[in-house]
Each structure stands twice: as C-alpha cells, then as structure tokens.
C-alpha atoms as one frame of an Amber mdcrd trajectory, in Angstrom:
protein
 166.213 196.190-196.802 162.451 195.871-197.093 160.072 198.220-194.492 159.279
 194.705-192.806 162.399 194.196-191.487 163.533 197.070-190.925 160.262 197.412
-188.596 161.273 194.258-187.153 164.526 195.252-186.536 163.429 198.443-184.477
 160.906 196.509-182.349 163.550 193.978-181.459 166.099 196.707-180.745 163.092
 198.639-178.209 162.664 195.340-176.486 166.013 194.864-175.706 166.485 198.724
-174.720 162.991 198.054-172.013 164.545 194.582-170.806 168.151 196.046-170.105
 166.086 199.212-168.414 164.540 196.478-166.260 167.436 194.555-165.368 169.098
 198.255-164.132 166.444 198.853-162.262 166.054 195.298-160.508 169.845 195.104
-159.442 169.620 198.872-157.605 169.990 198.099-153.336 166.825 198.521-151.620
 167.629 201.571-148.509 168.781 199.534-145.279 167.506 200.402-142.173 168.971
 202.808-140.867 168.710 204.807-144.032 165.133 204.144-144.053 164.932 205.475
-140.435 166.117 208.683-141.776 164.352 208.972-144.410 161.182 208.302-142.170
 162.628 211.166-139.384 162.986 213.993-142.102 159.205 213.407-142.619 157.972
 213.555-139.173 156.572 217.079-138.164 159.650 219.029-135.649 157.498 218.765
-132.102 158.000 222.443-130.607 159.573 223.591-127.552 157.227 224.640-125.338
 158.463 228.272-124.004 159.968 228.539-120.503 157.696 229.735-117.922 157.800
 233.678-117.036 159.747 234.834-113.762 157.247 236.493-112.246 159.691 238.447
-109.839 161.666 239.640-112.973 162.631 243.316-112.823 162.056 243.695-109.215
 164.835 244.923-106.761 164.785 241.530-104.699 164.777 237.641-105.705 164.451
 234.693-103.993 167.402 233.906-102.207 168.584 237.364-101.430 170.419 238.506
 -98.050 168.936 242.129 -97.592 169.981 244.360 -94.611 168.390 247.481 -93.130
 168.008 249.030 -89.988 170.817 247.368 -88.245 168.941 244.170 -89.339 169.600
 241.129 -92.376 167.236 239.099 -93.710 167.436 236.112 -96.006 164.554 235.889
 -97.918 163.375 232.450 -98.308 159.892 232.222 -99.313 157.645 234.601-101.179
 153.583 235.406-101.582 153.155 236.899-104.704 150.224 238.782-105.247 148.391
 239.627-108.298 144.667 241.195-109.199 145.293 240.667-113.150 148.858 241.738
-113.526 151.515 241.595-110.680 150.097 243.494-107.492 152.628 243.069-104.663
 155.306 240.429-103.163 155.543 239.743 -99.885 159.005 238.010 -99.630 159.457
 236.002 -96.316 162.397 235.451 -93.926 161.676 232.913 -91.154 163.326 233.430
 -88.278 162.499 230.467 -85.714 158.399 230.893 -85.463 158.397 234.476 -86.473
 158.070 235.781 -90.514 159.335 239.165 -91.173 158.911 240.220 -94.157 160.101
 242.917 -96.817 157.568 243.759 -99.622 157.684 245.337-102.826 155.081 246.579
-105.087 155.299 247.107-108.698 153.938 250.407-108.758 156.825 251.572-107.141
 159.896 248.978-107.361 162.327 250.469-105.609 160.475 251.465-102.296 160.557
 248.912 -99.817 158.284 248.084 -97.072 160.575 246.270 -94.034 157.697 244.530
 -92.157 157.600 242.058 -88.906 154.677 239.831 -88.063 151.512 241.875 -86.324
 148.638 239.999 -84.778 145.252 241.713 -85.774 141.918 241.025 -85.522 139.655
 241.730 -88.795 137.115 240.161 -90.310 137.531 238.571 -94.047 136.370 241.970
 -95.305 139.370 244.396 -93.729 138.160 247.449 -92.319 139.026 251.214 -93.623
 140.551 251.563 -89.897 142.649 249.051 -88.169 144.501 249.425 -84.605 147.879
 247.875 -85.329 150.998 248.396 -82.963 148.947 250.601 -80.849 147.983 252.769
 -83.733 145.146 253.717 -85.683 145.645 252.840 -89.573 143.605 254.136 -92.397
 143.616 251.910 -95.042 144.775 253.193 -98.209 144.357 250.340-100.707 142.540
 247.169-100.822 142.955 244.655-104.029 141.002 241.105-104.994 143.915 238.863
-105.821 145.231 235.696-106.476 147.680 234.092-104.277 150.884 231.889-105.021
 153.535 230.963-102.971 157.141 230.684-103.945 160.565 229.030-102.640 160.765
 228.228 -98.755 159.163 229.307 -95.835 155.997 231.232 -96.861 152.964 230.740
 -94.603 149.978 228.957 -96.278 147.323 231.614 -97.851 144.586 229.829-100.162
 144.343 230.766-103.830 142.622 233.672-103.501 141.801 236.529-100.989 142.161
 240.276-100.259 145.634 241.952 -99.922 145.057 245.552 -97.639 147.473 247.896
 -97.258 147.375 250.234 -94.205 149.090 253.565 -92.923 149.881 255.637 -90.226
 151.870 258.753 -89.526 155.376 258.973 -91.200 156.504 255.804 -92.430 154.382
 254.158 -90.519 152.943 251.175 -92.684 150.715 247.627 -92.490 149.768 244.919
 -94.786 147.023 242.538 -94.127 145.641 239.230 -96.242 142.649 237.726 -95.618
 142.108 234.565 -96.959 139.403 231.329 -96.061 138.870 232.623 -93.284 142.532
 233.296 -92.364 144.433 236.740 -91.337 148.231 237.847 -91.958 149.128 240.948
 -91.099 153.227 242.722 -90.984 153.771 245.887 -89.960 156.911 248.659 -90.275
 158.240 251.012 -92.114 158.531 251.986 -95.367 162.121 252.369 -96.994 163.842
 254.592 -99.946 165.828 253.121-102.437 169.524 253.328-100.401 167.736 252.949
 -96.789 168.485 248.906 -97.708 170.857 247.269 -98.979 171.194 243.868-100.915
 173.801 242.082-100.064 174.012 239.109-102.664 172.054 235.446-102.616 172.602
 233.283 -99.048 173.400 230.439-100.902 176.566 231.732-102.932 179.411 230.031
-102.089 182.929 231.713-100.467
C-alpha cells in the first residue's frame, strides 16, 4: 500500500472516530428539573443559624415562674426588672398581689442571699440620697449603680430604660432598694435572707 493511502485511510478512520464521539455525546439526557434544582442547592452558600439569645437569669437561685416561700409567706414570681451597669447588677423579681408588688431580689455578687422585699412609699429625688427614712427608719445607703433597665415575664411595674438602682440598710437585716427612673421612684423594703431561710417550691404553672 502506497503512503497516500494509507494516509487516507487514517484520516478517514479519525473522522469517523470524532463523528461517533459526537453522536455519544448528542444522545446523553440533558439533567431534568428536579436534578437541576439540586444541583443548583449544593451550590448555594448554607445561611447560618443565628445563636439563641442568652438567659440572662441563668445561674441564679430563682426563675421566672417560681413559687418561693419564706416567712410564713409564698410568692409566685411573675414579672422581673433586671438590672445591669455593664454586666448583670441585680433582679428584682415581682409577685403581684392585687395592687401591691412584693418583691424578692437577688444580686449576682452574692446568689444565694435573698432580699424578701414589700412595696415602700418614699420620697427622693432622681439622685437618691446617702440617708433615706424608710419604715420609720433611718437607712444609710450602701450602694448606688447607673444601670440599664429591662423588664421580663408578667407583672413588673414600668421603669424606663435607664436609671439608678440604690440599695439601702438599717440595723440587722434590715434592708431597702430604691430605682429612680424619668422622674419615677420604686422603692421595697425587708429583710435580707440566708440560703435555707427560703425555700423554692417549684414553677406555678406545673401541672398536678
């Protein structure tokens, strides 16, 4: 065979090798739909979860919701003020009874102390004084803190964002806190409880 034809024997043979190549490629099934969804879905960027907000009464000895007794006395604590300068300062947890708000607060600095509070009328100006006559009594006050205000659950009497939270004492036990803010005044008085002077006696709303 002559080097013609056997060079036109291999270029006939490579076209019919590309042509067949072609055809293969032609007859494959274009991705339906739903395929095509999928395809498009693995590409898209995962959105993230955005993380669950922080309980800010976590690792305290009360929640919302809690039946506490003391003193011959329960209270279901409905509401809360929570209290903080830049981390937590204090909670004022509230338990409405008809008009009245008694309270039981806790501060941070020491958890498991308990201050079992009723509702006090005072008179103070925004700024509260180093002395305060509460129940009859002369207080000195013994801390006062800048803070931020937010109010939790049910029940809680309306404070504005921000104010001062004052804490007051007497002889003994003997203890106060007063918040003054817009031009508004809350004060509670009573004692101050050791862990084992209260008790808490599970959430109001459980069941049985």
């Amino acid at each position: 065979m002559s080097l013609v034809a056997i060079a036109v024997t291999a270029a006939v043979a490579a076209s019919l090798g590309y042509l067949a190549s072609r055809r293969r490629e032609s007859t494959r099934e274009a991705p339906g739909p739903d395929e095509t969804k999928a395809l498009d879905d693995k590409k898209k960027p995962r959105a993230l979860k955005a993380p669950a907000p922080a309980d800010p009464l976590a690792g305290l000895a009360f929640a919302l919701g809690d039946v506490v007794s003391a003193e011959g006395d329960e209270r279901w604590l409905a509401g809360a003020i929570v209290a903080r300068e830049q981390a937590l300062a204090a909670v004022i947890f509230v338990a409405p009874e008809g008009l009245a708000h008694h309270a039981v607060a806790l501060f941070p600095a020491d958890a498991r102390v308990a201050l079992w509070l009723s509702p006090e009328a005072v008179d103070t100006p925004p700024e509260p004084p180093g002395t305060l006559e509460i129940r009859g009594m002369a207080m000195q006050r013994r801390s006062r803190l800048p803070v931020t205000f937010e109010r939790l659950g049910q029940g809680a009497p309306t404070v504005g964002p921000s104010g001062i939270l004052a804490m007051y004492e007497a002889g003994g036990r003997e203890v106060a806190i007063v918040v003054t803010s817009e031009g508004k005044a809350l004060a509670w008085a009573g004692r101050r409880l050791d862990e084992g002077e209260y008790d808490r006696m599970g959430r109001g709303d459980d069941e049985g």
